[in-house]
VOGU-901095 format. One line per field, with one value per residue (C-alpha): x, y, z. Coordinates in pm, whole numbers, plus 32768, in hexadecimal, padded with zeros to 4 digits. Example, Ala and Ser with C-alpha at 12.3 -4.5 7.8 and 13.67 -1.06 7.14 Angstrom:
X 84CE:8557
Y 7E3E:7F96
Z 830C:82CA
This chain:
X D2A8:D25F:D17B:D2B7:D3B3:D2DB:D2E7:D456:D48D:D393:D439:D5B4:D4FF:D48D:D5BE:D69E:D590:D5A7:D743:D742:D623:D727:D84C:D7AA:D708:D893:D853:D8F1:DA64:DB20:DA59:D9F7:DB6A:DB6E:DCE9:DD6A:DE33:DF1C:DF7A:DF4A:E066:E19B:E25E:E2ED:E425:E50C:E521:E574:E679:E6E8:E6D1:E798:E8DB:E919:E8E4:E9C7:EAE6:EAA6:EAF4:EC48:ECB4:EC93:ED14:EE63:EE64
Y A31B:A1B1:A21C:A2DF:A1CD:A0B2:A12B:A13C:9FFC:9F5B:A018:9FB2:9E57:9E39:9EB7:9DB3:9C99:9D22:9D41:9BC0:9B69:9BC9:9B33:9A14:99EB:9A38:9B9B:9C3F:9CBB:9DAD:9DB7:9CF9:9C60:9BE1:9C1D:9CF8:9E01:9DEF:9C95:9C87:9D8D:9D3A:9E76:9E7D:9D87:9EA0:9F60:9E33:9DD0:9F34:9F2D:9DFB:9E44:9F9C:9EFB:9DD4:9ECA:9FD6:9E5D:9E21:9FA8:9F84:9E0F:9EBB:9FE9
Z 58F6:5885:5760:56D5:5717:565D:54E3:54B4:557D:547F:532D:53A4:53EE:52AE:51FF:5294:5208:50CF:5099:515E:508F:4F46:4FF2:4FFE:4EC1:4E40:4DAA:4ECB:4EDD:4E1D:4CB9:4B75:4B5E:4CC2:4D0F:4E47:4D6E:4EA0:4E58:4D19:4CA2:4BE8:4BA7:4A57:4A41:49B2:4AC0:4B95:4ADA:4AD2:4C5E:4C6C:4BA9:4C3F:4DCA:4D3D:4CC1:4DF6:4ECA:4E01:4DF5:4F71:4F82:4EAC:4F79
């Protein structure tokens, strides 16, 4: 049972070296440009200021109403 637990424990082992190793070294983390495409997103500013105007006349249509 031991000789079949040892070679994965020793690949995953190694694995997590290597992608700490990188980390390290500062070529880890989410690609060449090295931004979190979470953070990193603007959404395009006309549909914001789209967004904006219709919640600011929905508020006075319901502030009149």
């Amino acid at each position: 049972m031991n000789k079949l637990l040892f070679p994965p424990l020793i690949v995953l082992s190694g694995v997590g070296a290597y992608f700490a190793w990188k980390k390290l070294k500062g070529d880890g983390g989410w690609g060449g440009d090295k931004t979190d495409p979470w953070s990193s997103y603007t959404p395009p500013a006309d549909d914001i200021v789209a967004d904006v105007a219709d919640a600011a006349d929905a508020a006075d249509a319901a502030a009149e109403a």
